[in-house]
C-alpha positions as CSV (number, residue, x, y, z in Angstrom):
1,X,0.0,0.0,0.0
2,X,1.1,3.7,-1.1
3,X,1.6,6.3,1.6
4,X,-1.2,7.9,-0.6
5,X,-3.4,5.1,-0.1
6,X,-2.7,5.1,3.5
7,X,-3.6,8.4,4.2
8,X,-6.8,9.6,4.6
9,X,-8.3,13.2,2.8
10,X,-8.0,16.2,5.0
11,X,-9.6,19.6,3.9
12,X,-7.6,22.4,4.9
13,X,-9.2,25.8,5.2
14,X,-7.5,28.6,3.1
15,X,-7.9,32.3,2.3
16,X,-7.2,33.5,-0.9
17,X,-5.3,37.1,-0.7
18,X,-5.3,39.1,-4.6
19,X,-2.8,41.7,-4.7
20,X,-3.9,44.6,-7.4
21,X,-4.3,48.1,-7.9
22,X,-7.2,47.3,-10.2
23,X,-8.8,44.4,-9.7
24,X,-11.9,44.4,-8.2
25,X,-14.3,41.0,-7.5
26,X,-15.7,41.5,-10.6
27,X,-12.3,40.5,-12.9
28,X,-10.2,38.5,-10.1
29,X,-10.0,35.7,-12.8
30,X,-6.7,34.2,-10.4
31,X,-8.6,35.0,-7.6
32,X,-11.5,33.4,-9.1
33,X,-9.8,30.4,-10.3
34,X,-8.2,29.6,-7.1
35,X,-11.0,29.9,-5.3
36,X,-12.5,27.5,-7.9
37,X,-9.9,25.0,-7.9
38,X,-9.9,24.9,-4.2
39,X,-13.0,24.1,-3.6
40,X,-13.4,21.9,-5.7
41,X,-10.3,19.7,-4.3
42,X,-12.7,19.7,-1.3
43,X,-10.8,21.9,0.6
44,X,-12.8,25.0,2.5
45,X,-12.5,29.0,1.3
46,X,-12.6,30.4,4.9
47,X,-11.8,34.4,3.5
48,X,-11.3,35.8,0.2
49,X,-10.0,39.6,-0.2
50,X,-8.6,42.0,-2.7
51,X,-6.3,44.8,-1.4
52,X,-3.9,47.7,-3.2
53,X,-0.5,46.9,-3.3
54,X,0.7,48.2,-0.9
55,X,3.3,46.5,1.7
56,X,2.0,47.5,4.8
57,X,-1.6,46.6,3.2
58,X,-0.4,43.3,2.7
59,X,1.5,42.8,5.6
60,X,-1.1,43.7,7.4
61,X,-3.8,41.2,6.2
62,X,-1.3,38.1,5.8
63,X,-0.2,39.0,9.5
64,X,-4.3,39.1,10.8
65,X,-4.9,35.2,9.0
66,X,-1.3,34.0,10.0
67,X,-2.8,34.4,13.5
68,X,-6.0,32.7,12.7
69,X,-6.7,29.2,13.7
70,X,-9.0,27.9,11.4
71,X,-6.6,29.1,8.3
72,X,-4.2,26.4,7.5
73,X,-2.7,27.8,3.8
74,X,-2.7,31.6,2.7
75,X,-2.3,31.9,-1.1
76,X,-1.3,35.1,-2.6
77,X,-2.0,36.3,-6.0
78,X,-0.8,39.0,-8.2
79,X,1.6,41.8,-7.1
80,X,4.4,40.1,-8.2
81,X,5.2,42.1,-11.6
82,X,8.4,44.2,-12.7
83,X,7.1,47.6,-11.7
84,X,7.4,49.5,-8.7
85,X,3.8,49.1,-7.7
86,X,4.3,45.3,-7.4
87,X,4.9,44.7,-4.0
88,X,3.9,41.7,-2.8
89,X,7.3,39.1,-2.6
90,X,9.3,42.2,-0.4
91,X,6.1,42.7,1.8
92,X,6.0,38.6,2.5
């Protein structure tokens, strides 16, 4: 028997941050297809949130859910371009 086999399904709960200037719920479509994706791997969408990017903005929310006990995986989108604005790998 496979460690696989062995090993029974556990849904984890995770929140979905997107990282954009101009996004909004509307046109997420990463946002949107995580979220999709997720859920239907079985696993539970406990938050789901767009923010500016912004370092401290981001910070700020990835620090609030790090703290959280029903949030087992936080997974970031966007804000990881070649501009300025893109902020999200020196805020993390």
């Amino acid at each position: 028997m496979s460690h696989k086999q062995s090993m029974p399904f556990k849904p984890l709960n995770i929140v979905i941050h997107t990282v954009s200037d101009t996004r909004t719920e509307e046109d997420d479509k990463s946002g949107a297809v995580l979220k999709e994706r997720l859920i239907q791997s079985g696993h539970r969408l406990v938050e789901k949130l767009i923010t500016k990017d912004d370092v401290f903005h981001i910070r700020k929310v990835v620090s609030d859910w790090i703290f959280r006990d029903d949030v087992d995986v936080i997974l970031i989108t966007g804000g990881t371009g070649f501009t300025i604005r893109d902020n999200t790998p020196q805020a993390v």
